[in-house]
LUMBA-31810 format. One record per residue (C-alpha): residue in one letter; x, y negated, z; residue number from 1; chain. Coordinates in nm, 4 decimals, padded with zeros to 6 digits. Layout:
N
 res       px       py       pz   n chain
   A        X        Y        Z NUM     A
...
//
This chain:
291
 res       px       py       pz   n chain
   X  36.2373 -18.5995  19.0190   1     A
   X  36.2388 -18.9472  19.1000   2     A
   X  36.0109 -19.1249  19.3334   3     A
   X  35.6270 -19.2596  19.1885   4     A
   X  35.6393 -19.6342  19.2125   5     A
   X  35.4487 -19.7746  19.5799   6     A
   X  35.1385 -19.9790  19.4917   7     A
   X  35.2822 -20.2773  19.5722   8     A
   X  35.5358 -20.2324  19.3034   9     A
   X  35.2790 -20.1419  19.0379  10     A
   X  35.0604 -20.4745  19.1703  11     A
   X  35.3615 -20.6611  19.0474  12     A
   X  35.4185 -20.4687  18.7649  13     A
   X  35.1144 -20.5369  18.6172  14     A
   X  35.0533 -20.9084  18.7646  15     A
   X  34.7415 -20.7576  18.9246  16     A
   X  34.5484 -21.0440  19.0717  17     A
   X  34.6090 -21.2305  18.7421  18     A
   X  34.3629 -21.0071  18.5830  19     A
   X  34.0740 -21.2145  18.7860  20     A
   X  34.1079 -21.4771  18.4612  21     A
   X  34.0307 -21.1525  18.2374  22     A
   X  33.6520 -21.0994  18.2650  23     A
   X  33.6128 -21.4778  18.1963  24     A
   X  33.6674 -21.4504  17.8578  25     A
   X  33.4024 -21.1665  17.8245  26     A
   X  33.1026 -21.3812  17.9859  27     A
   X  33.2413 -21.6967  17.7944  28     A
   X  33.1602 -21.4684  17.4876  29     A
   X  32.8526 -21.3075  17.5391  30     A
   X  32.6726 -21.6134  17.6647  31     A
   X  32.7853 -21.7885  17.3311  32     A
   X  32.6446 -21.5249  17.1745  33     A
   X  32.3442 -21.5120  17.3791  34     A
   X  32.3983 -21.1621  17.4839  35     A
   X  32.2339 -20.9685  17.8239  36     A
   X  32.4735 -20.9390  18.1539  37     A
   X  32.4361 -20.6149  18.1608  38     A
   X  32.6135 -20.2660  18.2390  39     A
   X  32.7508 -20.2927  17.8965  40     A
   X  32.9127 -20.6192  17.9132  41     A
   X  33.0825 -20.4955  18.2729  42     A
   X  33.2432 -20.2243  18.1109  43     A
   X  33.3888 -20.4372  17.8439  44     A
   X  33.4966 -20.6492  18.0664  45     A
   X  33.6640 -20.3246  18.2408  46     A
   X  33.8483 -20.2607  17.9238  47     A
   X  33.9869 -20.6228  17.9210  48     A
   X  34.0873 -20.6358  18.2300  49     A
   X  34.2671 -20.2855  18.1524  50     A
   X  34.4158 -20.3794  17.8034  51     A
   X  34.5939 -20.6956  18.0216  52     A
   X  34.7399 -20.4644  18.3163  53     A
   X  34.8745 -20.2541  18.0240  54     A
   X  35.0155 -20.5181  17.8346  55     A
   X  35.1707 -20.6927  18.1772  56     A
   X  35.3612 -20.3383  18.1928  57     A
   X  35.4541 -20.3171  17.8635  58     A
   X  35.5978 -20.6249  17.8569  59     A
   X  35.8407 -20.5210  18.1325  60     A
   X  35.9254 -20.2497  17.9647  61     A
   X  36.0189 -20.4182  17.6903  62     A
   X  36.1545 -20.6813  17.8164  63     A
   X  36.3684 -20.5066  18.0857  64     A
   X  36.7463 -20.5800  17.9767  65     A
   X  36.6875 -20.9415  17.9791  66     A
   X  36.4764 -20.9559  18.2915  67     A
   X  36.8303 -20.7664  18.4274  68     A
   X  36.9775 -21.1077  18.3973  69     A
   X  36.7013 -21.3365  18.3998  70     A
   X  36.4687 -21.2088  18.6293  71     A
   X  36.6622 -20.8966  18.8283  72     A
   X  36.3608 -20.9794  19.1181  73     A
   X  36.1106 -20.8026  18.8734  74     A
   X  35.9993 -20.4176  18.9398  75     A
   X  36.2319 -20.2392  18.6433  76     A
   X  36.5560 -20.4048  18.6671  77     A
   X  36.4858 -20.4055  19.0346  78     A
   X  36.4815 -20.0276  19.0350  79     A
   X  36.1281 -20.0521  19.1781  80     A
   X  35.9255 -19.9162  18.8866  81     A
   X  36.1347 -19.7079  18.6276  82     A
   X  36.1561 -19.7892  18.2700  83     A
   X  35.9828 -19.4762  18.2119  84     A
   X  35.7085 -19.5488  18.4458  85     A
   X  35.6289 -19.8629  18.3432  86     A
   X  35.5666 -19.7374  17.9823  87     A
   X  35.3624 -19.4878  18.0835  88     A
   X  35.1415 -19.7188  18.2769  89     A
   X  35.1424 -19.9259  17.9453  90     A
   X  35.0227 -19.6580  17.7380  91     A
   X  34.7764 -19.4879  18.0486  92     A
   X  34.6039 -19.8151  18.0840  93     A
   X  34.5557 -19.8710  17.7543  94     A
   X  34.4152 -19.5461  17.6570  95     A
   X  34.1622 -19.6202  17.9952  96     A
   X  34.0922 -19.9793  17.7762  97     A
   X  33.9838 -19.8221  17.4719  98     A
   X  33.7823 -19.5152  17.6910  99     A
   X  33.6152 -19.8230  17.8642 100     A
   X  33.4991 -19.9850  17.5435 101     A
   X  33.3731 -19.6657  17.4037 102     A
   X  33.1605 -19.6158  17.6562 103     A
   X  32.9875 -19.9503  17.6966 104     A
   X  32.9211 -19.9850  17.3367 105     A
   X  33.0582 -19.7025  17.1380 106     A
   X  33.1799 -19.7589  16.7814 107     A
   X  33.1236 -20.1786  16.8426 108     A
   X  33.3219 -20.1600  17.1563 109     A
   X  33.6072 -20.0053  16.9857 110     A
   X  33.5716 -20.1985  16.6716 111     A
   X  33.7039 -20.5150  16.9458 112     A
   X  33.9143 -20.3091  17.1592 113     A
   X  34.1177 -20.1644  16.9047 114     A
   X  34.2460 -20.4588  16.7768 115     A
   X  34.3200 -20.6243  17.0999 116     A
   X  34.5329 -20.3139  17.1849 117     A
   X  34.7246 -20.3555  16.8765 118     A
   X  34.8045 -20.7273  16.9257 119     A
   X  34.8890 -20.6176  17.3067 120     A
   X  35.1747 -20.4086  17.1608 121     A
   X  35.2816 -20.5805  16.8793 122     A
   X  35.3116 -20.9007  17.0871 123     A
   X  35.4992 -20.7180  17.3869 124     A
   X  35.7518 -20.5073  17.1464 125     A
   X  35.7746 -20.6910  16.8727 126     A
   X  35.6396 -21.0613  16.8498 127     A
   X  35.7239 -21.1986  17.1637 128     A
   X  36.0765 -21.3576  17.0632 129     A
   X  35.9334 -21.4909  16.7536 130     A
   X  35.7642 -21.7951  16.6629 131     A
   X  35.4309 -21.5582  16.6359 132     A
   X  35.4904 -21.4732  16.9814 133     A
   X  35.2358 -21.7705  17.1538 134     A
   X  34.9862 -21.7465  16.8380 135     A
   X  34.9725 -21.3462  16.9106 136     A
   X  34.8698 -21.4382  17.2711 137     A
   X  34.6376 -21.6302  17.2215 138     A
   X  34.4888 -21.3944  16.9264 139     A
   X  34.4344 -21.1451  17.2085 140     A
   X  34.2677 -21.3733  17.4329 141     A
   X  34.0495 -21.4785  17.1577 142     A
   X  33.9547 -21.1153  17.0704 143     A
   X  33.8863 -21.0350  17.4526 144     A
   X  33.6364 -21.3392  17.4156 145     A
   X  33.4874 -21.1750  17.0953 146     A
   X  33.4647 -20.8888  17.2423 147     A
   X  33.2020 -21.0048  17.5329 148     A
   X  33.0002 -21.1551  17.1909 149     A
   X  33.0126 -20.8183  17.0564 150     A
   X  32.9991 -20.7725  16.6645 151     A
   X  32.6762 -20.9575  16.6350 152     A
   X  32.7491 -21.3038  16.8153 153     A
   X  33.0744 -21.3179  16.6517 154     A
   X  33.0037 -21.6634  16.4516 155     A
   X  32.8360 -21.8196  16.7954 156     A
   X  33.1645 -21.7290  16.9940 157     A
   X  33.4026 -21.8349  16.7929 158     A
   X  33.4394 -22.2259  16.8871 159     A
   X  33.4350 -22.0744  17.2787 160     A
   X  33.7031 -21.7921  17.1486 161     A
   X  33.9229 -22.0815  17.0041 162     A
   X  33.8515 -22.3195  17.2796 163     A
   X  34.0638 -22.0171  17.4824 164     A
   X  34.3059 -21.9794  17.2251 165     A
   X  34.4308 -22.3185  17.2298 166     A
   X  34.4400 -22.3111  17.6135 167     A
   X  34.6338 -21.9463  17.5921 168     A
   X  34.8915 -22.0770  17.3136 169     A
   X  34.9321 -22.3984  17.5046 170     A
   X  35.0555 -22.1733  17.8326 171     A
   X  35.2570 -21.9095  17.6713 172     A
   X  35.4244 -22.1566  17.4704 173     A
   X  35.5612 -22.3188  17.8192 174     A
   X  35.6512 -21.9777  17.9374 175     A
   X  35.8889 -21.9351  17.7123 176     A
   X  36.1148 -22.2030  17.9488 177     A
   X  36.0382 -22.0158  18.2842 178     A
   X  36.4024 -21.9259  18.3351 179     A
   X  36.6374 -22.2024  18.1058 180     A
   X  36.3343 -22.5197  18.2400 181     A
   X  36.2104 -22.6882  17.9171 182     A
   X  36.2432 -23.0047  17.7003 183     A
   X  35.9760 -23.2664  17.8672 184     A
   X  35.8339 -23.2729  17.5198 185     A
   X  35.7250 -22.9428  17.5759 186     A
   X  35.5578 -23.0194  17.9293 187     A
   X  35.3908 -23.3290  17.7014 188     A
   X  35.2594 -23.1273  17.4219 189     A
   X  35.0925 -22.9086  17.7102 190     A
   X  34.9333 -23.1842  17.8673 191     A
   X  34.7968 -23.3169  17.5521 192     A
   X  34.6675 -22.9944  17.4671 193     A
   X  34.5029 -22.9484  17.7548 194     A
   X  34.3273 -23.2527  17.7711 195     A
   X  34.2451 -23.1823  17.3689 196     A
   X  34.0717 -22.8520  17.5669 197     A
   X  33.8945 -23.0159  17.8410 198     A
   X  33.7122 -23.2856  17.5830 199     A
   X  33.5806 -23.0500  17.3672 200     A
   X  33.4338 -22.8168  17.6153 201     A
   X  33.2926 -23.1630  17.7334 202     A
   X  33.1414 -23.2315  17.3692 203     A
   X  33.0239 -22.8879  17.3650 204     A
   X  32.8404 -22.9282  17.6854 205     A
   X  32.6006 -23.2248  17.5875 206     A
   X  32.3688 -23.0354  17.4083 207     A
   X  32.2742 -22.7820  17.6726 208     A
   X  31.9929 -22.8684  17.9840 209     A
   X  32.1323 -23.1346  18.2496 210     A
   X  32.1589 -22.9064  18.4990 211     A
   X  32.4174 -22.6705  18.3146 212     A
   X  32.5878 -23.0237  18.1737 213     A
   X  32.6689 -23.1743  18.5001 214     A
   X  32.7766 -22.8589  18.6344 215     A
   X  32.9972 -22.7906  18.2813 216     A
   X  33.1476 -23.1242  18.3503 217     A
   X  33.2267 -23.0355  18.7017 218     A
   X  33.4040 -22.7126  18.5787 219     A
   X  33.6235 -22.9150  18.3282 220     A
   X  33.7043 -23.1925  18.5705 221     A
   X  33.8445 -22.8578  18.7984 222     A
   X  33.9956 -22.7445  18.5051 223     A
   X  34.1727 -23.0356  18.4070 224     A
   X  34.2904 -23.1523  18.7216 225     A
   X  34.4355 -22.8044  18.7894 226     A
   X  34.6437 -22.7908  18.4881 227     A
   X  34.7310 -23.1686  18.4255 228     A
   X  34.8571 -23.1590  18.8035 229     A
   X  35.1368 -22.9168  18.7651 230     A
   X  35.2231 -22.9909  18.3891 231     A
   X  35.2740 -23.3800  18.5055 232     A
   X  35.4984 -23.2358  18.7672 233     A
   X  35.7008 -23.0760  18.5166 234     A
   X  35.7076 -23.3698  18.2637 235     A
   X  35.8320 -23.5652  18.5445 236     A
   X  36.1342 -23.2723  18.6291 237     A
   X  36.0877 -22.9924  18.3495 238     A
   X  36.3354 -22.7778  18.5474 239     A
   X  36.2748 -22.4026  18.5635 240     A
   X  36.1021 -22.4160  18.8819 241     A
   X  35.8468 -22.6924  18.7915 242     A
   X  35.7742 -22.4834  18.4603 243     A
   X  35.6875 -22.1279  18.6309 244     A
   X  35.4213 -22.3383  18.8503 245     A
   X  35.2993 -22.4868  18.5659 246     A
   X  35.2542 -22.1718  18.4026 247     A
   X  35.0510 -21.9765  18.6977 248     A
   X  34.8871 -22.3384  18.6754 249     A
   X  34.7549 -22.2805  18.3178 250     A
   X  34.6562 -21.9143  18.3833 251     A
   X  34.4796 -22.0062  18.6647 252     A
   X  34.3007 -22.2491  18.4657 253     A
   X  34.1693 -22.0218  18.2559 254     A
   X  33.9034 -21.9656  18.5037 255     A
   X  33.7574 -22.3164  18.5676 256     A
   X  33.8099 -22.3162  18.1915 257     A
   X  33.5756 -21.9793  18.1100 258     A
   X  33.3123 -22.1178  18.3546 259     A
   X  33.2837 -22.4366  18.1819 260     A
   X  33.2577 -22.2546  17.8364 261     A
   X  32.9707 -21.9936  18.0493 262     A
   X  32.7506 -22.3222  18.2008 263     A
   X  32.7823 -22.4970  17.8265 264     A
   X  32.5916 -22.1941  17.6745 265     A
   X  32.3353 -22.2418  17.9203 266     A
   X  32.4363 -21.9866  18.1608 267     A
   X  32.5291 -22.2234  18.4782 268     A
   X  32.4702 -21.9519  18.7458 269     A
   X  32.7109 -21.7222  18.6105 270     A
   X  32.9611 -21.9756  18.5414 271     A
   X  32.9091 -22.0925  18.9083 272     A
   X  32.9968 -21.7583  19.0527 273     A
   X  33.3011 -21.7045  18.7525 274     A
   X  33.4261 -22.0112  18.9338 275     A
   X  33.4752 -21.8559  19.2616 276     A
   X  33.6963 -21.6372  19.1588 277     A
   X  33.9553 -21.9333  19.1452 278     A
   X  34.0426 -21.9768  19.5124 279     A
   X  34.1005 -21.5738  19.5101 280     A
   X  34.3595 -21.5702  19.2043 281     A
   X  34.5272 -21.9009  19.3510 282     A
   X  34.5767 -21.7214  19.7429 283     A
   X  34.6824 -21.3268  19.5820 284     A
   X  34.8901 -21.5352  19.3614 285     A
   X  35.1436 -21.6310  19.6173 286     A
   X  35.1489 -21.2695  19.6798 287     A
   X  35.2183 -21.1344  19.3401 288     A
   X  35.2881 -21.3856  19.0968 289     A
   X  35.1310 -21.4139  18.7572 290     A
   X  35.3873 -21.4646  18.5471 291     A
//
C-alpha cells in the first residue's frame, strides 16, 4: 500500500491558497444580483472554492506526462502525490462541490454547480490543449460568478460574470507560455485586456453612491497596477520566468478585481474586506504557488 500524500503535498496539489480569489466571484454575483450575504451564499461559495481544488488536481492528473518534462518539481511526476491520488482528490472534491451546493440552495444550487463541474473536467481532460481551452476557463469562472447571483439575478450578473471572464481568458491564455516564455504580443494583448477590464468596471462604477465609487476606483487602480506591473515586465523580457509571475499576477488580481465589481453594486463594505484577502494570497503564494 503506498504512502497517503503529506498535506503539504496536497496544498500544492491543489494550489491551495489560490482558492482565496474563489469566493470573489460568488459576492461579485450576488451583489449584482442584489442577493442577501447569508448562510446560503457561504456555502456556495464553499462549493466554488471546492470545484477549483478539484479541478487544480485534476489537472495534474491529466496533465502528468508532460509536467514529467516540463514541470518534474510538481507533486505527480515528483512522486509526491500518486496519479491515482490525485484523481481521487479530483473526483472527492468535486462530489463535496456539488454536496455543498445542494445544501445551500438545493435544486438552484445544483442547477449552477453542475455545470461548473462539467466545464472543470472537460477543460482539465479534454479542452485544455485546444483553442477552447482559455474560453472554457473563463466559462467556469463566469458560472462560479452566476452562481453567487443564483438563478434569479442571472441577467443583473452577467456584465460582472463577463467582466471576470475576460480577466480569466486574458490569464490562462498567458499560461499557456509558462514553460517555452511567450511572443511579447502575447504579454501586449494581456495588458490591453486588462486595461479593457479595469475601464469598464470604472464605467460601471459611476452610477452607484460616491462612497462605493471612490472606493470602486480605488479597487481598480489596485487591480490594475497589480497586473499591468508584471505583464509590462514580461513585454519587456517575455521569457518563461517573467510569464509564470505574470500569471500568479493575474490570478491574484482577480481579487482587487471581484472587490471592485462588489463596491460597484453598492456593496463597498464587503468589497473592502474581499480586498484583504489580497496581501494573504500574495504571502502563501510564495509558499505554494498558484500556477
Amino acid at each position: 500500500m503506498s504512502a497517503l500524500p503529506r498535506v503539504h503535498d496536497l496544498a500544492r496539489l491543489v494550489r491551495a491558497p489560490a482558492a482565496l480569489s474563489v469566493p470573489g466571484d460568488v459576492l461579485a454575483g450576488a451583489a449584482a444580483a442584489r442577493r442577501p450575504l447569508g448562510p446560503g451564499l457561504l456555502g456556495m461559495a464553499a462549493s466554488s472554492v471546492c470545484l477549483y481544488w478539484a479541478g487544480m488536481a485534476l489537472n495534474d492528473y491529466a496533465d502528468r506526462d508532460l509536467d514529467a518534462v516540463e514541470r518534474p518539481e510538481r507533486p505527480v511526476p515528483s512522486g509526491a502525490v500518486s496519479p491515482a491520488a490525485a484523481r481521487a482528490v479530483g473526483c472527492g472534491l468535486t462530489a463535496a462541490g456539488l454536496g455543498l451546493a445542494a445544501l445551500s440552495r438545493g435544486r438552484r444550487g445544483l442547477a449552477t454547480a453542475l455545470p461548473l463541474a462539467g466545464v472543470v473536467w472537460a477543460y482539465d481532460l479534454v479542452l485544455k490543449p485546444t483553442p477552447a481551452g482559455a474560453a472554457a476557463m473563463a466559462a467556469a469562472r463566469a458560472l462560479n460568478v452566476l452562481g453567487g447571483a443564483g438563478p434569479g439575478g442571472l441577467r443583473r450578473a452577467l456584465p460582472a460574470a463577463a467582466t471576470v471572464a475576460l480577466h480569466t481568458g486574458m490569464v490562462t491564455r498567458l499560461s499557456r507560455y509558462e514553460v517555452s516564455g511567450a511572443p511579447r504580443a502575447v504579454p501586449r494583448q494581456s495588458l490591453a485586456v486588462g486595461g479593457a477590464v479595469g475601464a469598464a468596471v470604472l464605467l460601471r462604477g459611476r452610477r452607484g453612491q460616491a462612497r462605493d465609487r471612490v472606493l470602486a476606483a480605488g479597487l481598480t487602480a489596485v487591480y490594475a497596477y497589480g497586473g499591468a506591473a508584471a505583464q509590462l515586465a514580461a513585454v519587456r523580457n517575455p521569457a518563461a520566468p517573467q510569464v509564470r509571475r505574470a500569471v500568479a499576477a493575474g490570478i491574484h488580481a482577480l481579487i482587487p478585481l471581484q472587490a471592485a465589481l462588489t463596491a460597484t453594486a453598492g456593496r463597498g463594505a464587503a468589497g473592502a474586506a474581499l480586498a484583504c484577502a489580497l496581501p494573504w494570497a500574495r504571502r502563501l503564494g510564495r509558499k505554494v504557488s498558484p500556477t
